[in-house]
C-alpha positions as CSV (number, residue, x, y, z in Angstrom):
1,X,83.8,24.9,-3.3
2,X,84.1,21.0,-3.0
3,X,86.1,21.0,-5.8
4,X,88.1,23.6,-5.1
5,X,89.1,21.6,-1.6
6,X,89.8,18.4,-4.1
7,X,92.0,20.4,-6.0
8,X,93.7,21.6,-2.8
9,X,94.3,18.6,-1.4
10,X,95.9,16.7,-4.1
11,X,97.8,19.8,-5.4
12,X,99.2,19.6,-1.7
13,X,100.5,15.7,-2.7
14,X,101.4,15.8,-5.6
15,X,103.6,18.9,-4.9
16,X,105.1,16.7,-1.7
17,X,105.9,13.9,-3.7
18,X,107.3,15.8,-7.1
19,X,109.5,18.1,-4.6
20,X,111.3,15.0,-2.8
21,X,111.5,12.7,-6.3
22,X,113.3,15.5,-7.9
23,X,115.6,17.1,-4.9
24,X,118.4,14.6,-6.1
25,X,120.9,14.4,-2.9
26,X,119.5,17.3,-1.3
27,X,116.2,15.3,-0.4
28,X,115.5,14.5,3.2
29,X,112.8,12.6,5.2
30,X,111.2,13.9,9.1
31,X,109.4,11.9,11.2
32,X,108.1,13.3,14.4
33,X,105.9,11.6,16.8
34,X,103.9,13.1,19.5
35,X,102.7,12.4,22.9
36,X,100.4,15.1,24.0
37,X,98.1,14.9,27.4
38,X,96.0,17.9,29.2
39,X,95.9,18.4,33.1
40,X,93.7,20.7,32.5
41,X,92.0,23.4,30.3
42,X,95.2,25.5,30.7
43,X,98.3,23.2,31.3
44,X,99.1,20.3,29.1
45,X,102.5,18.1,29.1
46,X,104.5,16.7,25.8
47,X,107.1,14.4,24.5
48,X,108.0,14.3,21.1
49,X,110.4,12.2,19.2
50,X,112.1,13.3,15.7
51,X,114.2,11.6,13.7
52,X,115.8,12.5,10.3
53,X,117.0,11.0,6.9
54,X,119.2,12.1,4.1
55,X,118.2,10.0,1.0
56,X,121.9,10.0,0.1
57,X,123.5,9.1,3.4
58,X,120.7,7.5,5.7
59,X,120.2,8.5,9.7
60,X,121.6,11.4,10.5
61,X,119.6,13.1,13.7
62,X,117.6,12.1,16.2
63,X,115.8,14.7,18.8
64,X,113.8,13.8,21.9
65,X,111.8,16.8,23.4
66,X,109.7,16.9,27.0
67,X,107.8,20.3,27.1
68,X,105.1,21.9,29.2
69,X,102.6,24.1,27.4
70,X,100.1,26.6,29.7
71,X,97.6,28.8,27.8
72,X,97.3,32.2,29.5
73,X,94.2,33.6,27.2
74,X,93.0,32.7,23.7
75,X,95.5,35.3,22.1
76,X,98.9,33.9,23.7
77,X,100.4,30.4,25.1
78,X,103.3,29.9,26.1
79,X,105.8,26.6,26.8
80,X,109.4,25.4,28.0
81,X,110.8,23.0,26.6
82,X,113.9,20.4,27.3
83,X,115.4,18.8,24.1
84,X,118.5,16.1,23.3
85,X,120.0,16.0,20.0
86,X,122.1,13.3,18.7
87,X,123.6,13.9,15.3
88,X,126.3,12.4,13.1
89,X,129.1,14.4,10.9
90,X,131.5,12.6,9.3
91,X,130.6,9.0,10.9
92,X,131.0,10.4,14.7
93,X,127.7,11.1,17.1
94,X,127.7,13.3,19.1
95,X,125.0,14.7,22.1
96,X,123.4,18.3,22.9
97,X,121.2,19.8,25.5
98,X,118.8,22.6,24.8
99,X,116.3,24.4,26.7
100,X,113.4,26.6,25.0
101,X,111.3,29.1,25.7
102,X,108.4,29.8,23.3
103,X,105.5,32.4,23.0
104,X,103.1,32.0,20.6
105,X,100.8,34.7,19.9
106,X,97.5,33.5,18.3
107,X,94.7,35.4,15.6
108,X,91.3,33.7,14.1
109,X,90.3,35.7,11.2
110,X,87.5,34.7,8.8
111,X,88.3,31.4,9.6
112,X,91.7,31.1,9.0
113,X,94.2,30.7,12.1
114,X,97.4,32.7,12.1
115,X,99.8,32.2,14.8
116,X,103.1,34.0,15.6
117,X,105.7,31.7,17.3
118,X,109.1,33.1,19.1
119,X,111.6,30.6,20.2
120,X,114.6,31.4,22.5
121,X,117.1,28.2,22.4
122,X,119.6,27.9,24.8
123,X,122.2,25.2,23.4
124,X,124.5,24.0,27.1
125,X,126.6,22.2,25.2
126,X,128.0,24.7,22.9
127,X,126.9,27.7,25.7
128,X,125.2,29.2,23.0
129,X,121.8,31.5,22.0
130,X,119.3,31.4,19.0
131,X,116.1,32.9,18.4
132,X,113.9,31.8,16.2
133,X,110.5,32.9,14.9
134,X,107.8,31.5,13.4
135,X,104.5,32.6,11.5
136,X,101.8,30.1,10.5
137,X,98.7,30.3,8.6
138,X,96.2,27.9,8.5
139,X,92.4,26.9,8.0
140,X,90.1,24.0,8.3
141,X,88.0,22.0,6.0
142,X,85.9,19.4,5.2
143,X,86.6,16.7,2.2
144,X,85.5,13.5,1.6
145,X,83.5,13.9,5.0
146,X,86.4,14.0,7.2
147,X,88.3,17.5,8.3
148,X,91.8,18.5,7.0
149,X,93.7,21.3,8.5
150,X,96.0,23.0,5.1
151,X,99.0,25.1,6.4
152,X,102.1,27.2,5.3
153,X,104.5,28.9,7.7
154,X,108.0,30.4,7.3
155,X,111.0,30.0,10.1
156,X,113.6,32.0,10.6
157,X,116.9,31.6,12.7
158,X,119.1,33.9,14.1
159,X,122.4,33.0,16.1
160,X,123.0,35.6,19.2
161,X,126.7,35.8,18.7
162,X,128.8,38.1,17.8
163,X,129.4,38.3,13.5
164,X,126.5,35.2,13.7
165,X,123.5,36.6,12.7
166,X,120.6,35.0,10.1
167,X,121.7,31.4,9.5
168,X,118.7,29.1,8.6
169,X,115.3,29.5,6.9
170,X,112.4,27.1,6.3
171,X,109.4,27.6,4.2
172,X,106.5,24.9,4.4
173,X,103.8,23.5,3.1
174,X,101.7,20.6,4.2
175,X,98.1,19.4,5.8
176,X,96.8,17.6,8.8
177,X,94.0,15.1,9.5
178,X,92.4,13.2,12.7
179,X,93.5,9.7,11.9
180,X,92.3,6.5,14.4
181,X,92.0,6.4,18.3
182,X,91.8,10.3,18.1
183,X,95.5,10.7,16.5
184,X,96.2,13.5,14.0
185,X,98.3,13.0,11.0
186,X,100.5,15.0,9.1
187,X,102.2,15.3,5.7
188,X,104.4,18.7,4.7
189,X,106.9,19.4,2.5
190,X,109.6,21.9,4.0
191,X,112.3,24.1,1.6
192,X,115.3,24.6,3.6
193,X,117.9,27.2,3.4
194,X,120.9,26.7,5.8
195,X,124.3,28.4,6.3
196,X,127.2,26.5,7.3
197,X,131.7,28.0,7.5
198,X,130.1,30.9,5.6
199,X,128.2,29.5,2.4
200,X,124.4,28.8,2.1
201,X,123.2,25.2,1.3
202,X,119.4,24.1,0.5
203,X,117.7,20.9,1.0
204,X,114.1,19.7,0.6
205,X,112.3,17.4,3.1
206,X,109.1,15.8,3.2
207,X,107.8,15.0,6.4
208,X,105.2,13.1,8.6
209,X,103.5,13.7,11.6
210,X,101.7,11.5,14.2
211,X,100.3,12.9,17.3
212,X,98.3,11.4,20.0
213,X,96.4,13.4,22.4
214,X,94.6,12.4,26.1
């Protein structure tokens, strides 16, 4: 079995690092860093910062979130969430405002947590609707004496607008570790399929996470 988890883990990078080195122009890098403090057992407040590379160009978006998270039982939660998105096309920036609503519902079966994540996005700036949903599986272990958390999940998108429909999908795989002063760490690699003026385009990403919670 501990061998099996050593196999696992550096299956998980190596499969990270071959999957960016070989993307060519289509690689990107996330970063996302978390803020993350409880009121209480049920209510919990968070900010979050993302930004995001294209090997081939450099910066291209930047997304700052402020969310409030309440868990109603053990099976659902539920947040809202306020984000702005700056992004660059063609050398000019521009700014959006979103507002979410999520509901996650939430299994543990033999161990292995499996969540179910719906998203409505309202998008002011371009008056506009998406839903997207999420379903992630993932369990805990214990290697070299310290606990990682190995994960998949696959995202869908759909645009509410008329002739709109499916538009974006992402596929990931990555893991997740308590790091110092009680922060979590992340690595994933994500496979993303998007469509853009009617024709699909794919990138891969490897990401990082940092989270700190009070």
């Amino acid at each position: 079995m501990r061998l099996f988890k050593i196999c696992l883990f550096f299956s998980l990078v190596s499969f990270c690092y071959v999957s960016l080195t070989s993307a060519g122009d289509n690689s990107e890098y996330w970063g996302t860093c978390t803020f993350s403090v409880k009121v209480n057992k049920q209510v919990k407040l968070d900010l979050l910062e993302e930004f995001r590379i294209k090997t081939d160009t450099g910066f291209y978006t930047y997304v700052q979130y402020v969310g409030m998270g309440y868990e109603i039982n053990d099976y659902l939660d539920t947040a809202v969430w306020y984000k702005l998105v700056s992004s660059e096309k063609n050398q000019n920036w521009s700014e959006s405002h979103r507002f979410d609503i999520d509901g996650t519902l939430k299994w543990n079966i033999n161990g292995f947590k499996i969540s179910n994540r719906s998203r409505l996005e309202r998008n002011t700036t371009t008056s506009s609707w998406l839903y997207r949903d999420r379903i992630k599986l993932e369990k805990g272990i214990e290697l070299f004496n310290k606990g990682f958390t190995p994960y998949v999940f696959n995202e869908f998108f759909l645009d509410i607008r008329p002739n709109s429909g499916y538009h974006e999908n992402r596929a990931s795989v990555g893991f997740s570790t308590y790091f110092i002063w009680g922060s979590k760490l992340g690595i994933y690699y994500m496979s993303r399929a998007k469509k853009s003026e009617g024709s699909w385009s794919s990138a891969d990403i490897i990401g990082t996470t940092l989270g700190f919670y009070f």
